[in-house]
mmCIF file of the C-alpha atoms, coordinates in Angstrom:
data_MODEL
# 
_entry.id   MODEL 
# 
loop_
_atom_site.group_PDB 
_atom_site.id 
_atom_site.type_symbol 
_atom_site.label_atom_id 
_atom_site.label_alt_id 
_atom_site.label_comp_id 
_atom_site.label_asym_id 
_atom_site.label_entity_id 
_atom_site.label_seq_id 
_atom_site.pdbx_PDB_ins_code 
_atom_site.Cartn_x 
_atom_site.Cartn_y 
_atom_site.Cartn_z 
_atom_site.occupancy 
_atom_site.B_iso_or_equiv 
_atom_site.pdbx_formal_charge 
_atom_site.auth_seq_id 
_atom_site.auth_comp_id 
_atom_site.auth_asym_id 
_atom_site.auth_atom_id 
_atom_site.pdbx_PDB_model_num 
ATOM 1   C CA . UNK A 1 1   ? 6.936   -1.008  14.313  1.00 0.00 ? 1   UNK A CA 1 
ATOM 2   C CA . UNK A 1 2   ? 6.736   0.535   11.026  1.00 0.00 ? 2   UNK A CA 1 
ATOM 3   C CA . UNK A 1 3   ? 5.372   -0.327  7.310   1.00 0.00 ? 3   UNK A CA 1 
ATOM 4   C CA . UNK A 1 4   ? 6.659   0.869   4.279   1.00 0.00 ? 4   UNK A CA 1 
ATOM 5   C CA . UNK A 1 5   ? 4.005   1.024   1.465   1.00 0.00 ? 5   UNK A CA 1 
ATOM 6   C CA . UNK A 1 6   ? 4.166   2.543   -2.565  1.00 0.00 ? 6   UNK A CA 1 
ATOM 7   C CA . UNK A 1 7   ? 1.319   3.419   -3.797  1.00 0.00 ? 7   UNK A CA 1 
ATOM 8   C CA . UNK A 1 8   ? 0.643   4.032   -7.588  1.00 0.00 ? 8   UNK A CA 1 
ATOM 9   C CA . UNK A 1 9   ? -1.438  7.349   -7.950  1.00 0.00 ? 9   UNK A CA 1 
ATOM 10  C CA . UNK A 1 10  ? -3.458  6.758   -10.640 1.00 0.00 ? 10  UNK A CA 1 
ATOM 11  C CA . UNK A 1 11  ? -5.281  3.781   -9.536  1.00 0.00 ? 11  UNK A CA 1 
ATOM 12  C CA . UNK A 1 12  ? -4.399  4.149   -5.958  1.00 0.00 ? 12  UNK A CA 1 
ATOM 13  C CA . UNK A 1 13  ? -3.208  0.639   -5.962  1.00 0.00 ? 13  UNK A CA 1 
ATOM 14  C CA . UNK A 1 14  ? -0.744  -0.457  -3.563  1.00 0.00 ? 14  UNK A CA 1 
ATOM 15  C CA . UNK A 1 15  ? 2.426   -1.685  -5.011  1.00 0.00 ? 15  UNK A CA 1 
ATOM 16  C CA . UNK A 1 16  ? 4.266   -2.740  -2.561  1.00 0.00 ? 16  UNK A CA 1 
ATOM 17  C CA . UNK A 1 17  ? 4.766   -3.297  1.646   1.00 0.00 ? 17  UNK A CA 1 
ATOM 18  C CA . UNK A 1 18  ? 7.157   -3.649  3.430   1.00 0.00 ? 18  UNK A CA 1 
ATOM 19  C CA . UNK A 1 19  ? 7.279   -4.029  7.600   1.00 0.00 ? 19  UNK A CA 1 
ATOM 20  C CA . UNK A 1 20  ? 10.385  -3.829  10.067  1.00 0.00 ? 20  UNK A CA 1 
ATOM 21  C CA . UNK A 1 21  ? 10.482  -2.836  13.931  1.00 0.00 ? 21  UNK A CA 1 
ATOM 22  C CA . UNK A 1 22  ? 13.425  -0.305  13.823  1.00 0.00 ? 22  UNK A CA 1 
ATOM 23  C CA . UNK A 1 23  ? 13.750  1.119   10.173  1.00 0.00 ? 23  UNK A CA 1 
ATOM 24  C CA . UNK A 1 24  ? 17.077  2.946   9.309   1.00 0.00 ? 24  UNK A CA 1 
ATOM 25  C CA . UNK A 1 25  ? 18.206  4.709   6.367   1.00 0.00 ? 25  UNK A CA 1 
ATOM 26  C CA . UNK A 1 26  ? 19.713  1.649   4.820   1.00 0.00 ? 26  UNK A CA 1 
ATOM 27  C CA . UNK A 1 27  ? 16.135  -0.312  5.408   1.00 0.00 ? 27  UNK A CA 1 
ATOM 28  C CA . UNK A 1 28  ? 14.181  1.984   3.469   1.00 0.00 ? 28  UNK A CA 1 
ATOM 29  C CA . UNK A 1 29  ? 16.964  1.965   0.906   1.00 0.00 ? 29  UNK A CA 1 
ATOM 30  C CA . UNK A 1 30  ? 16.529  -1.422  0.488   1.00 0.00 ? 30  UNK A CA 1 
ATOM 31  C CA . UNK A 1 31  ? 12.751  -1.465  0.179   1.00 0.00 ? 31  UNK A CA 1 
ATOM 32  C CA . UNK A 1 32  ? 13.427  1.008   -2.612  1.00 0.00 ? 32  UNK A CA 1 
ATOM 33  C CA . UNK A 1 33  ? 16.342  -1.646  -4.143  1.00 0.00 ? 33  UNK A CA 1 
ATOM 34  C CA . UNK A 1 34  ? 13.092  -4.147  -3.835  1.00 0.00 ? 34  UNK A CA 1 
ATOM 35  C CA . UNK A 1 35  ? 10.502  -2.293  -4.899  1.00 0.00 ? 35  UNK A CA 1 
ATOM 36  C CA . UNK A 1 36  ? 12.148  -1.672  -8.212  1.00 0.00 ? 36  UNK A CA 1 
ATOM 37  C CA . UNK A 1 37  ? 13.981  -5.025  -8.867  1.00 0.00 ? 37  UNK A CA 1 
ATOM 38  C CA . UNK A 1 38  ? 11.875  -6.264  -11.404 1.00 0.00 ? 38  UNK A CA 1 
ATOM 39  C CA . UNK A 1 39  ? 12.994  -3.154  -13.994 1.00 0.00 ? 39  UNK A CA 1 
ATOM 40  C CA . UNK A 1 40  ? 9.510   -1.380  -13.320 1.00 0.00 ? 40  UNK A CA 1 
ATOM 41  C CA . UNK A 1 41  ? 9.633   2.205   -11.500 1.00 0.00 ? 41  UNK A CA 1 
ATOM 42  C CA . UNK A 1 42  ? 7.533   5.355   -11.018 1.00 0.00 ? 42  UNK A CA 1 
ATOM 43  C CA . UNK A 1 43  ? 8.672   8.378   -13.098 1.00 0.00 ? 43  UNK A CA 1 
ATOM 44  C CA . UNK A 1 44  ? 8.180   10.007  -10.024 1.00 0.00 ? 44  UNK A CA 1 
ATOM 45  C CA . UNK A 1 45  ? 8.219   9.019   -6.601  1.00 0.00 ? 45  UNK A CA 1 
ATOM 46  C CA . UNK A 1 46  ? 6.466   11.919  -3.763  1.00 0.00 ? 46  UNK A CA 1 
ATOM 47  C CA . UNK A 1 47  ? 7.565   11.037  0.022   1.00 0.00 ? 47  UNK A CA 1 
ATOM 48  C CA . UNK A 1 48  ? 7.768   12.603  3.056   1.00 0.00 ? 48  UNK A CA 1 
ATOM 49  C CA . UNK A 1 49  ? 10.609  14.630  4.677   1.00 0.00 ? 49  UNK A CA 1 
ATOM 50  C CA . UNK A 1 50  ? 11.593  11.794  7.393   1.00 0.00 ? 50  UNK A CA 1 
ATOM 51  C CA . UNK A 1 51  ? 15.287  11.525  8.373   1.00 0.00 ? 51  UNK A CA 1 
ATOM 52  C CA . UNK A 1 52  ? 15.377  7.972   7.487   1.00 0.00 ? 52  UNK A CA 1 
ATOM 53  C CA . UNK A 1 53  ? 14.537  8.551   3.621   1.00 0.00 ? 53  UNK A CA 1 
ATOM 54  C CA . UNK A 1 54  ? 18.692  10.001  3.448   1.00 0.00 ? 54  UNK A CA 1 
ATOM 55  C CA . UNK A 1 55  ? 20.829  10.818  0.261   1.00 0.00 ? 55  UNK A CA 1 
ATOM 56  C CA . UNK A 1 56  ? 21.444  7.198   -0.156  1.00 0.00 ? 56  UNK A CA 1 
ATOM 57  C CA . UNK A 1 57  ? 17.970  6.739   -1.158  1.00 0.00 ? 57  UNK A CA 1 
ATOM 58  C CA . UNK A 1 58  ? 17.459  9.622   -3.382  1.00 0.00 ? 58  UNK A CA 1 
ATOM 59  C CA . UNK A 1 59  ? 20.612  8.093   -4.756  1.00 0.00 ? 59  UNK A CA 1 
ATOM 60  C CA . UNK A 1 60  ? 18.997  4.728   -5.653  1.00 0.00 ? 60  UNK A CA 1 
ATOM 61  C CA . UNK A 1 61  ? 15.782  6.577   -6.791  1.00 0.00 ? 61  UNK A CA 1 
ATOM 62  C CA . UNK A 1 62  ? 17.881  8.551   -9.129  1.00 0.00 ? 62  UNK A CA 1 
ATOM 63  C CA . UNK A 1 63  ? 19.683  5.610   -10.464 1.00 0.00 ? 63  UNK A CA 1 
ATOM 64  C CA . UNK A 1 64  ? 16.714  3.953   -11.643 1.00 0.00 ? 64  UNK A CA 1 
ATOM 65  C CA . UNK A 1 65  ? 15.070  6.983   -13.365 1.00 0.00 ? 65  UNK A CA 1 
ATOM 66  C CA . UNK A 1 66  ? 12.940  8.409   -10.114 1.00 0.00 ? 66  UNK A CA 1 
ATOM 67  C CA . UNK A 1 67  ? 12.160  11.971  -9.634  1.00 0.00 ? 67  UNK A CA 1 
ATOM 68  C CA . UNK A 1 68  ? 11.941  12.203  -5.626  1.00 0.00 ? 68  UNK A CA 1 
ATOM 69  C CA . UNK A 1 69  ? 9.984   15.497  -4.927  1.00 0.00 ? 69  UNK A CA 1 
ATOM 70  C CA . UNK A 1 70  ? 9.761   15.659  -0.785  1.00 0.00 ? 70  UNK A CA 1 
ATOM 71  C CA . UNK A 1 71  ? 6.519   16.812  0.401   1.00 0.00 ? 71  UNK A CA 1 
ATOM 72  C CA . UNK A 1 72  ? 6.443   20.612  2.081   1.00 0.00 ? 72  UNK A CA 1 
ATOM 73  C CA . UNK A 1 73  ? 6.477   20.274  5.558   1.00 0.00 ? 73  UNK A CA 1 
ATOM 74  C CA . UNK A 1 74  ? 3.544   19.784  7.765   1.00 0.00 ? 74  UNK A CA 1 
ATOM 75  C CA . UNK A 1 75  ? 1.708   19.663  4.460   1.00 0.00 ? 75  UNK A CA 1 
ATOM 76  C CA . UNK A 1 76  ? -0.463  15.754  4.524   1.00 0.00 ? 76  UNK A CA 1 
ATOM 77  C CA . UNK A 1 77  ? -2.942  17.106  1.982   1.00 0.00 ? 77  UNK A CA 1 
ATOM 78  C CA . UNK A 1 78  ? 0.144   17.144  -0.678  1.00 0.00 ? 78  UNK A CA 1 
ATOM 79  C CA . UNK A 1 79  ? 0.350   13.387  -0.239  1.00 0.00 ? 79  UNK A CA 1 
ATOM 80  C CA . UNK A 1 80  ? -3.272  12.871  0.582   1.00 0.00 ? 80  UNK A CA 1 
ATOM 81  C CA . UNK A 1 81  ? -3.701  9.072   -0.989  1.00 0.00 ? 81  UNK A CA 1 
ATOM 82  C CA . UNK A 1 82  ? -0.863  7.992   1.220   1.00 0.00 ? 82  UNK A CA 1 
ATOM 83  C CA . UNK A 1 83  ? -2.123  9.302   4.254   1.00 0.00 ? 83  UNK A CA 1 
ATOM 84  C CA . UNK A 1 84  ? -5.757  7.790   3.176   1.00 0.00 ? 84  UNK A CA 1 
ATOM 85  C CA . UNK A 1 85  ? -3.938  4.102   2.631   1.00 0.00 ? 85  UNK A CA 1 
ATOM 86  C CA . UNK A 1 86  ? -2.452  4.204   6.362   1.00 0.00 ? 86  UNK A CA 1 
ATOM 87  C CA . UNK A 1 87  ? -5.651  5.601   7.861   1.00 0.00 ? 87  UNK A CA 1 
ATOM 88  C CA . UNK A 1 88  ? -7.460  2.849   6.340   1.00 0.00 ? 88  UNK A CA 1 
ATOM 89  C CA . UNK A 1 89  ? -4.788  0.375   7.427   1.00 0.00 ? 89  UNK A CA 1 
ATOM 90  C CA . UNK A 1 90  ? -4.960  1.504   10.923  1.00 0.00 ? 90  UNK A CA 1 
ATOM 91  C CA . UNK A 1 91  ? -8.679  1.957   11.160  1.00 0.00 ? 91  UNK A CA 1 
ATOM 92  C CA . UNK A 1 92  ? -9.688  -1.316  9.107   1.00 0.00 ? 92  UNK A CA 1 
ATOM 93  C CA . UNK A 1 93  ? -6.672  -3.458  10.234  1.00 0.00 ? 93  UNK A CA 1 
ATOM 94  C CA . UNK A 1 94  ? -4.173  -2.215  13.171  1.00 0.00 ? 94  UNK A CA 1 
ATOM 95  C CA . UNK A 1 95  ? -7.182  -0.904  15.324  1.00 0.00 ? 95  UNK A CA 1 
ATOM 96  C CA . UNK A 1 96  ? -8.492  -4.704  15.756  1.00 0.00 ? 96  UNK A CA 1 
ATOM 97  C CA . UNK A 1 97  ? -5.189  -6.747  15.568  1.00 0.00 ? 97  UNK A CA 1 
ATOM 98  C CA . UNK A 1 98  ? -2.531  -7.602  18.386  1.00 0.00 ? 98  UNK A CA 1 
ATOM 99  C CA . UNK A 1 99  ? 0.631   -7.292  16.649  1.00 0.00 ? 99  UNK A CA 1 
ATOM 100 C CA . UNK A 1 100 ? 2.989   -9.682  17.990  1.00 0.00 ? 100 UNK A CA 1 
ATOM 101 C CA . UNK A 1 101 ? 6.113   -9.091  15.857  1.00 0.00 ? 101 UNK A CA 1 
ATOM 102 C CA . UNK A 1 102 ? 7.666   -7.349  12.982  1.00 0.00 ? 102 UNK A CA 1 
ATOM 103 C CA . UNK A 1 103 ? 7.502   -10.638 11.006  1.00 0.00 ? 103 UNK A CA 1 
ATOM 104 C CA . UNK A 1 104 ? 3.493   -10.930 11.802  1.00 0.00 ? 104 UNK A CA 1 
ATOM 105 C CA . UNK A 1 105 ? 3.074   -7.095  10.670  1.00 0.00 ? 105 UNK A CA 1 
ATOM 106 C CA . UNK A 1 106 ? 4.705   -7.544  7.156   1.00 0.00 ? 106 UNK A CA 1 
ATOM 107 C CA . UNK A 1 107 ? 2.399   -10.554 7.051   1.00 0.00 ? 107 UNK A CA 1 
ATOM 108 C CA . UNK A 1 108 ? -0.767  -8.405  7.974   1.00 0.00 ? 108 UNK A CA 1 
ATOM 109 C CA . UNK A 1 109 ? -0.416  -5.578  5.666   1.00 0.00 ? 109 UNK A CA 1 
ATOM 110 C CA . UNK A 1 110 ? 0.509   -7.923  2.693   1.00 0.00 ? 110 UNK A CA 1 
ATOM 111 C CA . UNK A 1 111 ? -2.867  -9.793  3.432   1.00 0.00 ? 111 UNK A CA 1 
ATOM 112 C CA . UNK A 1 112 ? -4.203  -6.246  3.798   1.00 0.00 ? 112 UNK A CA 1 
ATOM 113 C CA . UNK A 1 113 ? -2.752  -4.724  0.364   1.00 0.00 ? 113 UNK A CA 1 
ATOM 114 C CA . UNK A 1 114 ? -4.072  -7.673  -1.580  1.00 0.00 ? 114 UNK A CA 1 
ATOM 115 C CA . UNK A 1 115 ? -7.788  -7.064  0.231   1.00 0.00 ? 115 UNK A CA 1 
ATOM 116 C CA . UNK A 1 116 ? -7.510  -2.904  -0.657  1.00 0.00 ? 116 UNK A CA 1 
ATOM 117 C CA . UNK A 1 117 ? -6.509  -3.648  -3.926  1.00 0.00 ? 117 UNK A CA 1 
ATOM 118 C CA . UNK A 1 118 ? -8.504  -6.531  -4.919  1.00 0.00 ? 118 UNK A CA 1 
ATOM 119 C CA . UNK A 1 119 ? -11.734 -6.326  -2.684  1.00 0.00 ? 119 UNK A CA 1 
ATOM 120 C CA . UNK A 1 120 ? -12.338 -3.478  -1.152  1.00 0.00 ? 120 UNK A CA 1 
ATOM 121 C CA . UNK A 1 121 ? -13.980 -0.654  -3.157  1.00 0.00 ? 121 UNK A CA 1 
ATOM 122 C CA . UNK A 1 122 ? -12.473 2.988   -3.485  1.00 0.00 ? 122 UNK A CA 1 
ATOM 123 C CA . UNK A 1 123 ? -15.259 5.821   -3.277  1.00 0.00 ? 123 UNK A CA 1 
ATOM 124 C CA . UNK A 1 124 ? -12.466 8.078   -4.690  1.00 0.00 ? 124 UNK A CA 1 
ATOM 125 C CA . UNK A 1 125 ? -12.305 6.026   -8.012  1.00 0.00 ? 125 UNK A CA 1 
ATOM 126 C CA . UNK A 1 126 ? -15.984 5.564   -8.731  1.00 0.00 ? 126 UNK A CA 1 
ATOM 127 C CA . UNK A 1 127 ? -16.017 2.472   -6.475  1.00 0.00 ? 127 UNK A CA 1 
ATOM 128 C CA . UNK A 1 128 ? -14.374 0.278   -8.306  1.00 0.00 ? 128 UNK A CA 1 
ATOM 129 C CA . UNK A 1 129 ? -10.996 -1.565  -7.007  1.00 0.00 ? 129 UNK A CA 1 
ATOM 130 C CA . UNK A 1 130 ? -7.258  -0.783  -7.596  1.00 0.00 ? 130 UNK A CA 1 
ATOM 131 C CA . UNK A 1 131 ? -6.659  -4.543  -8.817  1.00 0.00 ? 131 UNK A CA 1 
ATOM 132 C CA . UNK A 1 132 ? -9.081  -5.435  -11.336 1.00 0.00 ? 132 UNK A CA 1 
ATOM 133 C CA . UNK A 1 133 ? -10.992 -3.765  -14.754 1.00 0.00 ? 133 UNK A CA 1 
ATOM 134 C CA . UNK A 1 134 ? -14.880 -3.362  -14.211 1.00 0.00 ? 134 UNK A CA 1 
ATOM 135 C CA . UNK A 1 135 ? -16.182 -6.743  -15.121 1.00 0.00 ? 135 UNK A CA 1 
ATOM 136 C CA . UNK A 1 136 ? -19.960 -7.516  -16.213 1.00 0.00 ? 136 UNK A CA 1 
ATOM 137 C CA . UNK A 1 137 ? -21.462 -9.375  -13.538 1.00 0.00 ? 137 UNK A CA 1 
ATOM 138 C CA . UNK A 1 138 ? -23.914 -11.938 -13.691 1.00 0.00 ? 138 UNK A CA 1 
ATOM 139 C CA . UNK A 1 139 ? -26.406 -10.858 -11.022 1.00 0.00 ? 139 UNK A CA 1 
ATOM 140 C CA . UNK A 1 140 ? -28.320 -15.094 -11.278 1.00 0.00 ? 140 UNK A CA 1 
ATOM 141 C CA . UNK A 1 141 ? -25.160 -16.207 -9.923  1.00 0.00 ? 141 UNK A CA 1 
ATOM 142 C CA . UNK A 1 142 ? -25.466 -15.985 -5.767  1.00 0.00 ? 142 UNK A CA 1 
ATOM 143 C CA . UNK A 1 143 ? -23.181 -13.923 -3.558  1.00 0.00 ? 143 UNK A CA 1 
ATOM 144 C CA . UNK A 1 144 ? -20.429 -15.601 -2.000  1.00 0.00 ? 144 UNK A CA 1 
ATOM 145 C CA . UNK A 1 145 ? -18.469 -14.133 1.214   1.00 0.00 ? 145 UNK A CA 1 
ATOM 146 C CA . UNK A 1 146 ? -14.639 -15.160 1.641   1.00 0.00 ? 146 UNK A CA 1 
ATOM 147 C CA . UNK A 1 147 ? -13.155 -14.206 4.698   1.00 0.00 ? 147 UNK A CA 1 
ATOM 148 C CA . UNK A 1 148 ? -10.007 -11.665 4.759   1.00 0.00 ? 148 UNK A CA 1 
ATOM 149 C CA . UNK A 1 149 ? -7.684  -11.464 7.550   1.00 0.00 ? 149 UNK A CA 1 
ATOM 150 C CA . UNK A 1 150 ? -8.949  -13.705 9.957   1.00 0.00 ? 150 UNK A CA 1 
ATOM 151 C CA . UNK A 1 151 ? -12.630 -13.030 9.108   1.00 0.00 ? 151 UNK A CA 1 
ATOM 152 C CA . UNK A 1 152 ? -11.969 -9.403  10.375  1.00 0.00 ? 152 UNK A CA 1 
ATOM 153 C CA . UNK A 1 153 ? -13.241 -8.626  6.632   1.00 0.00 ? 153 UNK A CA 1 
ATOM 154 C CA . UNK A 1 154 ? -15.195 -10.512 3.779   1.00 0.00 ? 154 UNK A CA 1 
ATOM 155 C CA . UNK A 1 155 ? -14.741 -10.374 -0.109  1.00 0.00 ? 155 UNK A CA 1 
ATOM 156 C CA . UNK A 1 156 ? -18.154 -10.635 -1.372  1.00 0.00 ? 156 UNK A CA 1 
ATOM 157 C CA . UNK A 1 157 ? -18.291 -11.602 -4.887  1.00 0.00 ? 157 UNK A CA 1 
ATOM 158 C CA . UNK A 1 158 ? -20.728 -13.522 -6.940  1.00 0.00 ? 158 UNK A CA 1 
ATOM 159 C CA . UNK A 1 159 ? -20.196 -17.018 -7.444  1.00 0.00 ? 159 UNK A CA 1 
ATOM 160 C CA . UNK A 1 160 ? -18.607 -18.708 -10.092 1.00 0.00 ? 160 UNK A CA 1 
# 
């Protein structure tokens, strides 16, 4: 099975997921179509030289203002905050889940996104997450823990 993920470089929030069990060319050219449905695209768009990203893709990219640049080969540092987002997926998510289906994998890494970018702190970004602005917190108010995932992580926030 395989996800599909954009991640916005700046904040290194997730933008979008996207699961299947047997992706093809027109798949991922799809997820692009999706991705950018609601009029809102990268200037620039950095992936990976897999056969499945084809011309039709780079076509779609193109046609909605997207500068593909392919990454050079056997090169992960050039897209280093992609290969951090699926390390942390598979460490933090895939390493303690049975994945039953390609339906309950889209499901998993959607719950996941919204955890990394709304819960889970990024050391590269001065610990503070993707989703939100740095709030003032009222340290009187107690500390609440919402289980993520199944309980496999919490959200600990203060309480309301």
């Amino acid at each position: 099975m395989y996800a599909f993920f954009i991640v916005h470089l700046g904040s290194r929030q997730v933008v979008y997921t996207a699961a299947c069990r047997h992706p093809t060319q027109e798949w991922i050219t799809q997820q692009l179509r999706n991705a950018t449905m609601d009029g809102e695209s990268p200037k620039i768009l950095l992936r990976d030289r897999d056969d499945k990203f084809g011309a039709s893709f780079d076509r779609v990219a193109e046609g909605v203002g997207i500068r593909v640049i392919k990454s050079a080969v056997r090169a992960p540092d050039m897209n280093a905050v992609a290969e951090r987002f699926v390390g942390s997926a598979r460490r933090e998510l895939l390493d303690h889940v049975i994945v039953l289906d390609d339906q309950h994998l889209g499901r998993l890494v959607v719950q996941y996104k919204e955890y990394f970018n709304e819960a889970r702190p990024h050391q590269g970004i001065g610990q503070r997450i993707p989703g939100r602005p740095p709030a003032a917190i009222d340290i009187t108010k107690p500390i609440v823990a919402k289980p993520v995932l199944g309980g496999l992580h919490h959200d600990y926030r203060r309480a309301a």
